[in-house]
C-alpha positions as a Python dict, from the first residue, in 0.01 Angstrom:
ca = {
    (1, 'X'): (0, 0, 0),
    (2, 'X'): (-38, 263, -284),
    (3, 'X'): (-83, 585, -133),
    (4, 'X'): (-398, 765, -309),
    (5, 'X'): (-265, 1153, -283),
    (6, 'X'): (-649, 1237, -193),
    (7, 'X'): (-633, 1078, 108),
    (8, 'X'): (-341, 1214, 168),
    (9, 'X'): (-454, 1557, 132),
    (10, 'X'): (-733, 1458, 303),
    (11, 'X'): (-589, 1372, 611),
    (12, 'X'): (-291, 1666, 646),
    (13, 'X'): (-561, 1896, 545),
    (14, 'X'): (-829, 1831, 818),
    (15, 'X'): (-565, 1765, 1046),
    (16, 'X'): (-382, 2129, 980),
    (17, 'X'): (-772, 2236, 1035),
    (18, 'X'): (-860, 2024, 1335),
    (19, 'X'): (-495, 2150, 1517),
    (20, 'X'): (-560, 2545, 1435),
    (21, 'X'): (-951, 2575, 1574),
    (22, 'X'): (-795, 2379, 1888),
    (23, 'X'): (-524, 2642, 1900),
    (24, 'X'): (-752, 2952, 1874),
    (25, 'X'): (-979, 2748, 2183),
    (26, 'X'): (-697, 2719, 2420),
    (27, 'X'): (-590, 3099, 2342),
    (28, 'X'): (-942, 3184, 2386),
    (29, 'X'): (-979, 2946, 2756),
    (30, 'X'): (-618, 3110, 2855),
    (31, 'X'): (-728, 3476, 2783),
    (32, 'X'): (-1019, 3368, 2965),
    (33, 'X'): (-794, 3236, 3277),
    (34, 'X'): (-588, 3583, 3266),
    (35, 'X'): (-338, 3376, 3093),
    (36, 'X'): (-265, 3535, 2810),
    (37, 'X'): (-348, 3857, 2655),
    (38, 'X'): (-656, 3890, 2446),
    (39, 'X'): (-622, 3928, 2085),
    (40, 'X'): (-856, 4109, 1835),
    (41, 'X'): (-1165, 3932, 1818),
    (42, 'X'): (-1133, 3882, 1463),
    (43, 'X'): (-820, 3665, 1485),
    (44, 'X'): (-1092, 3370, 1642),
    (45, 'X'): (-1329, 3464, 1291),
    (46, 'X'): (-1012, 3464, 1068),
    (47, 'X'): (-878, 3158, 1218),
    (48, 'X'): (-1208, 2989, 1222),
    (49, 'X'): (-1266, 3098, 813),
    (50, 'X'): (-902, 2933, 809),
    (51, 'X'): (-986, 2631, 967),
    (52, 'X'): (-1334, 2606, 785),
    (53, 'X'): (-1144, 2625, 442),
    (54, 'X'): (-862, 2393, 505),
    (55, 'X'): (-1154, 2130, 690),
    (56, 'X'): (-1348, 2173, 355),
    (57, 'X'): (-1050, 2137, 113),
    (58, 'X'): (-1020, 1793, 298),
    (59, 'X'): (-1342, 1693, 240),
    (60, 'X'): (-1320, 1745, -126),
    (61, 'X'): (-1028, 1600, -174),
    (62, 'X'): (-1180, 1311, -23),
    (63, 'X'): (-1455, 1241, -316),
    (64, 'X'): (-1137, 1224, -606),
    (65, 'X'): (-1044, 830, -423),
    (66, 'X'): (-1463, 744, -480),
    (67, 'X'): (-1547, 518, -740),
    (68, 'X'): (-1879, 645, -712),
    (69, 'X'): (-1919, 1012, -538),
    (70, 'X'): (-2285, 1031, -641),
    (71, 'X'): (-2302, 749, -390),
    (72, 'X'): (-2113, 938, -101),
    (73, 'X'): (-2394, 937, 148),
    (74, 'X'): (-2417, 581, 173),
    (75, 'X'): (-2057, 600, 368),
    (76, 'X'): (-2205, 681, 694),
    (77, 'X'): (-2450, 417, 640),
    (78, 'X'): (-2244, 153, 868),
    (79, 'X'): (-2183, 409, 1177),
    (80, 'X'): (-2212, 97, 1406),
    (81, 'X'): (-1933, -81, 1329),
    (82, 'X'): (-1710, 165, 1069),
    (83, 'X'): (-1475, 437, 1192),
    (84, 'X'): (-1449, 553, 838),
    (85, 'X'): (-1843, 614, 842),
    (86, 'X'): (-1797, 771, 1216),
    (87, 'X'): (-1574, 1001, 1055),
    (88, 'X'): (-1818, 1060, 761),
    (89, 'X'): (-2050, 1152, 1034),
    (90, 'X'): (-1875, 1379, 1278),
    (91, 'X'): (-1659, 1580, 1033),
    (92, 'X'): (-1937, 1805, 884),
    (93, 'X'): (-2089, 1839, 1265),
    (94, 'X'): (-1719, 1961, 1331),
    (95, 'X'): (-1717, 2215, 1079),
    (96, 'X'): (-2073, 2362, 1142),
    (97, 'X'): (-1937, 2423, 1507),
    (98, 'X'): (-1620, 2605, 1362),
    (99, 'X'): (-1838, 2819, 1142),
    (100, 'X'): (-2052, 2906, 1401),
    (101, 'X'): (-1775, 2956, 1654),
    (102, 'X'): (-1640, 3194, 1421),
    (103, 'X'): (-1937, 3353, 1323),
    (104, 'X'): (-2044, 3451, 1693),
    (105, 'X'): (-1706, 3590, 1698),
    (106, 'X'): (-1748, 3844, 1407),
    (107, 'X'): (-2074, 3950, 1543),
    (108, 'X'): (-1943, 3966, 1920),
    (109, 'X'): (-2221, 3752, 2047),
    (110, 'X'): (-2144, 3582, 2411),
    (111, 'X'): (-2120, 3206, 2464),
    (112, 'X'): (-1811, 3127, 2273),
    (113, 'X'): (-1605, 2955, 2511),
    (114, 'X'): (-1908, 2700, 2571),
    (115, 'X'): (-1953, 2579, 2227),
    (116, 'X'): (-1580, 2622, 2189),
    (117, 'X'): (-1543, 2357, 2444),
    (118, 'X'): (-1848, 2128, 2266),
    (119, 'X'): (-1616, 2170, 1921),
    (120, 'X'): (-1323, 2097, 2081),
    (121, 'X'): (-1451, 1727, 2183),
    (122, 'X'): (-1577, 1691, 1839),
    (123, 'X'): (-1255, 1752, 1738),
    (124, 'X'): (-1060, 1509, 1948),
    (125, 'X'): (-1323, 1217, 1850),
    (126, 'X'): (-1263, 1351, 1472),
    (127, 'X'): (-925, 1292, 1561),
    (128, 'X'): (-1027, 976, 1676),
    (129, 'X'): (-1184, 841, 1363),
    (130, 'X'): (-940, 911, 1124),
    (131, 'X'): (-621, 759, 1348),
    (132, 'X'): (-831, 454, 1389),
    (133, 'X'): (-943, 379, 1024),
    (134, 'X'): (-624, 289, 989),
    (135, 'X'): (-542, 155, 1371),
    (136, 'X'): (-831, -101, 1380),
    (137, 'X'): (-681, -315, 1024),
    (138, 'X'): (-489, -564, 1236),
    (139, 'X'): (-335, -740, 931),
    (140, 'X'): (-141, -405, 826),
    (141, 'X'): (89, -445, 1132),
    (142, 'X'): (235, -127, 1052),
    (143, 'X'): (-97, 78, 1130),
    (144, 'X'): (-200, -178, 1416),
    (145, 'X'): (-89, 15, 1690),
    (146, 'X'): (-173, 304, 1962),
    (147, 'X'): (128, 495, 1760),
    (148, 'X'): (-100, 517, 1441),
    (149, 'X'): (-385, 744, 1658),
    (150, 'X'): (-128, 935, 1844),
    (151, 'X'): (45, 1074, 1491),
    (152, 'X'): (-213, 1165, 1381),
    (153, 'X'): (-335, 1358, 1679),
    (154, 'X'): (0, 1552, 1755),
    (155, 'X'): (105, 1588, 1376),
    (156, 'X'): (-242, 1736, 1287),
    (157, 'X'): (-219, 1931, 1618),
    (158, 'X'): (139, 2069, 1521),
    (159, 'X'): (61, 2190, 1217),
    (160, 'X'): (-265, 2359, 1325),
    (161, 'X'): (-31, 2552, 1584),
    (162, 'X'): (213, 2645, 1346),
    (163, 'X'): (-69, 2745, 1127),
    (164, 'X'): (-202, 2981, 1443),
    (165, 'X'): (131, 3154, 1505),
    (166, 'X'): (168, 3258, 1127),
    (167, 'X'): (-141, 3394, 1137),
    (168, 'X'): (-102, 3556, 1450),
    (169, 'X'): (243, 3680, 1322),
    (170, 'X'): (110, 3855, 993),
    (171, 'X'): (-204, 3970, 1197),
    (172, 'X'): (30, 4134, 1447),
    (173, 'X'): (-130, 3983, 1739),
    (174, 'X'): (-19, 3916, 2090),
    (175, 'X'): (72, 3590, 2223),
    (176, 'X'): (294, 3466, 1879),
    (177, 'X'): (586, 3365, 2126),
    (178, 'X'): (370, 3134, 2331),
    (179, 'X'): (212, 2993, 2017),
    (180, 'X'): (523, 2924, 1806),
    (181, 'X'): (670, 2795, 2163),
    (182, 'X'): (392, 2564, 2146),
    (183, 'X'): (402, 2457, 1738),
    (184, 'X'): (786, 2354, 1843),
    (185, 'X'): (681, 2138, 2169),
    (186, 'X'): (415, 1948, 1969),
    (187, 'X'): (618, 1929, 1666),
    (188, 'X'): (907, 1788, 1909),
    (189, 'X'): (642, 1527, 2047),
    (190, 'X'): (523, 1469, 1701),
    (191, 'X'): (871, 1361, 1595),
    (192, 'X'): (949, 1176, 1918),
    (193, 'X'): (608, 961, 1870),
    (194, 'X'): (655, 902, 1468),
    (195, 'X'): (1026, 762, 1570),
    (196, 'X'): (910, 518, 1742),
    (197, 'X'): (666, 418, 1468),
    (198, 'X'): (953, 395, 1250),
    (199, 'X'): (1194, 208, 1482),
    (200, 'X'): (882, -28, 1573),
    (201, 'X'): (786, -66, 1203),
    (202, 'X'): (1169, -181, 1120),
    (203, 'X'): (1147, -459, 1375),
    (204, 'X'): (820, -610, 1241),
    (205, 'X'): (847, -950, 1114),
    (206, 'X'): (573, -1095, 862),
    (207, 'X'): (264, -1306, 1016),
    (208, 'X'): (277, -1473, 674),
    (209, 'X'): (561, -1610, 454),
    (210, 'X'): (547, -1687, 57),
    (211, 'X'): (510, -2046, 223),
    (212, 'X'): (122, -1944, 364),
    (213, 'X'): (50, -1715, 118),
    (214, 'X'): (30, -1995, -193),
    (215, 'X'): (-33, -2284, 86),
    (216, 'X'): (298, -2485, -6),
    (217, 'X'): (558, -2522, 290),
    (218, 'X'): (882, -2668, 95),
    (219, 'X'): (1168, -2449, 249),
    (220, 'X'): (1235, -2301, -112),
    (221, 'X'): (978, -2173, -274),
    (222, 'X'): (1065, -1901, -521),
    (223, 'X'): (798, -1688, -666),
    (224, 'X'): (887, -1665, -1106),
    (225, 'X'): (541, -1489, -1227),
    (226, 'X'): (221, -1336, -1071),
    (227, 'X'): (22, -1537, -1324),
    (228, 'X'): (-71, -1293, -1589),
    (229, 'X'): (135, -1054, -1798),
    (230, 'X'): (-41, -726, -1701),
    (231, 'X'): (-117, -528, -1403),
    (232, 'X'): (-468, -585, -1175),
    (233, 'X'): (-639, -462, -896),
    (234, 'X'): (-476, -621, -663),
    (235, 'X'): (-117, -467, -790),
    (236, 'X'): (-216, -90, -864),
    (237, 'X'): (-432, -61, -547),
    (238, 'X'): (-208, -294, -283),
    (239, 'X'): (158, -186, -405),
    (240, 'X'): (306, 140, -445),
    (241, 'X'): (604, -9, -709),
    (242, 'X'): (893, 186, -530),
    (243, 'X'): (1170, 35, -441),
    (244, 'X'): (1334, 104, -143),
    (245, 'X'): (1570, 315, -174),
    (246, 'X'): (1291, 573, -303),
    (247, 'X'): (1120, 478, 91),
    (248, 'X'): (1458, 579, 237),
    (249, 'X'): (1516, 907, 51),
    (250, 'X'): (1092, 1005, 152),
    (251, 'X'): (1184, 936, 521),
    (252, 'X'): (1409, 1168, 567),
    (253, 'X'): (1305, 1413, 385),
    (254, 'X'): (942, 1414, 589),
    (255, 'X'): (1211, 1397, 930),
    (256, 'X'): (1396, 1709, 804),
    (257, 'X'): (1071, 1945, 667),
    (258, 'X'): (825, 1805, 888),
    (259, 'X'): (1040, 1802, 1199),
    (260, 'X'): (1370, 1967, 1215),
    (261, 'X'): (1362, 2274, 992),
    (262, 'X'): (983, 2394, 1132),
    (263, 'X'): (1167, 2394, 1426),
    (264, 'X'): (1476, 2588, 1315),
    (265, 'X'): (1225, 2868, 1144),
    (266, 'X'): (1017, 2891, 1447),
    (267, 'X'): (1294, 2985, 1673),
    (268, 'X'): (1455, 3183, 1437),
    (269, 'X'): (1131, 3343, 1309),
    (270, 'X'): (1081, 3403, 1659),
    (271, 'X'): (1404, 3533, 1786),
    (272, 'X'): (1424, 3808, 1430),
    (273, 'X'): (1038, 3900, 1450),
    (274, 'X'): (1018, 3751, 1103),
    (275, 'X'): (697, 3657, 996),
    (276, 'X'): (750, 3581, 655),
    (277, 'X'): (994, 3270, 847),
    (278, 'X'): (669, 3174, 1080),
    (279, 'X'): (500, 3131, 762),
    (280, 'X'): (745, 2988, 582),
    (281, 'X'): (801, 2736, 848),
    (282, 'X'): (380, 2633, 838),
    (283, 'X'): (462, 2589, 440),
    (284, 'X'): (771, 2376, 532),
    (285, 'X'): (610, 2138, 794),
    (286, 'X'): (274, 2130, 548),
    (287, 'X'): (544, 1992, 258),
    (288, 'X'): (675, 1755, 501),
    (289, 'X'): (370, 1607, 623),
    (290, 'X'): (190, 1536, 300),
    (291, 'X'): (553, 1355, 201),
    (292, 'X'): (489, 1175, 605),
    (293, 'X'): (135, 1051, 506),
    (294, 'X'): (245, 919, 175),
    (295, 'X'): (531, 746, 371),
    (296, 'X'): (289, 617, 617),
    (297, 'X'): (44, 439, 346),
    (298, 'X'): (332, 343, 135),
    (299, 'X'): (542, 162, 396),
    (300, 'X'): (221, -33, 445),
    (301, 'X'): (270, -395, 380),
    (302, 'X'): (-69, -608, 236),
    (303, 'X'): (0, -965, 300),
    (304, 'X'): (-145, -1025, -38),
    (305, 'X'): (202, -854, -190),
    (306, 'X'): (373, -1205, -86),
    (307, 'X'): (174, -1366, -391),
    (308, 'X'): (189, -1071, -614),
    (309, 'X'): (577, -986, -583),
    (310, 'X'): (742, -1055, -935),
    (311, 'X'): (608, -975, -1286),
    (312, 'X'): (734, -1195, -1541),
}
């Protein structure tokens, strides 16, 4: 596929959003539980203005892949049978429940944990949504599978965290060991889980052949032209034109900043006091991710790229 760059950002950006409001709710049920210490109150507004922001930046990133944005609204038109329109749906009801959540926050008002726990579920079916827009399109083995939902869950949910311990860190809040101990767990998971989507991806073999894609079974057929001189549709939208050793050089780069150096600046952000390496290690991961989502759509195989393979 050709990765569009706003859905891209789209996705890493309410992701980053979804995983930080879930990180200031389990600081907030913990402090709750005598788990934790309690920060300032207006580390749950800041956060929540954070999350808002990053949740928004998402959505309008969203409208630059819309042929038509005037015509938006009709996207949540097919709710009954489209995650995409699901998602159209629940994300604004998420981020009215973040605002608010952070708004009862500045002003002190009581009840925080309850609606905390009613934005939380909105946030796991967000997370829902968006893993399985791309889940539920069984021809695209590569996004077919339980893996697709769960990287997107723990990746969004890592960078959120790593998000919440840099701003905990510059804040000077309590509890900045526990959350960057966390940001390196679920980044850990997150890299354990999008292994195996690579190692599962590698062994895929093709449903269809050149054979079935042109309807002529002789053992050697050899594709010369696509059957007009210039680009279409079909070849800008459906195939990303990079060959691939560019695929190889993108996946480990997204392995090294999205996985192993966040991890590196954590601990070592951790072990020096250094915020300026917490936050550099939320930039790093951020970086690493948007090159892991382009990697994800790109390594994306249409079956219609059998017929389309060779301009002459």
């Amino acid at each position: 596929m050709n990765p569009a760059f706003s859905v891209v950002f789209l996705t890493t950006l309410l992701g980053a959003g979804q995983g930080l409001f879930l990180a200031l709710f389990v600081v907030e049920g913990a402090v709750a539980a005598g788990l934790l210490s309690a920060p300032a109150s207006g580390f749950y507004s800041c956060g929540s203005a954070t999350a808002v922001i990053l949740l928004g930046a998402g959505l309008l990133a969203s409208f630059f892949h819309l042929g038509h944005p005037d015509r938006a609204w009709r996207a949540a038109a097919m709710w009954r049978t489209s995650w995409l329109s699901r998602e159209v749906i629940v994300l604004p009801v998420f981020m009215v429940l973040v605002t608010v959540y952070g708004w009862m926050h500045w002003l002190g008002r009581p009840g925080t944990l309850t609606l905390g726990l009613l934005a939380a579920a909105v946030c796991v079916l967000l997370f829902v949504c968006t893993g399985m827009i791309y889940a539920c399109i069984k021809f695209l083995q590569e996004w077919a599978t339980p893996l697709t939902l769960v990287n997107f869950t723990l990746l969004g949910c890592a960078s959120g965290v790593m998000l919440a311990t840099a701003l905990a860190a510059v804040r000077g809040e309590p509890n900045v060991a526990v959350l960057g101990q966390w940001a390196m767990l679920l980044t850990l998971a997150g890299m354990a889980t999008r292994i195996a989507s690579l190692r599962r991806n590698a062994a895929l073999k093709p449903k269809s052949t050149l054979q079935s894609a042109i309807g002529i079974h002789h053992p050697k057929v050899v594709q010369k032209a696509q059957g007009f001189m210039g680009g279409s549709f079909n070849t800008r939208e459906f195939f990303h034109g990079r060959g691939p050793g560019t695929l190889r050089m993108v996946k480990w780069l997204f392995i090294a900043a999205a996985f192993v150096l966040p991890v590196v600046l954590v601990k070592s952000g951790l072990g020096a006091g250094s915020s300026a390496l917490l936050v550099l290690a939320f930039a790093m991961q951020f970086c690493g991710l948007v090159a892991e989502r382009w990697f994800f759509f790109a390594q994306a195989n249409h079956p219609q790229n059998l017929y389309y393979q060779t301009v002459s």
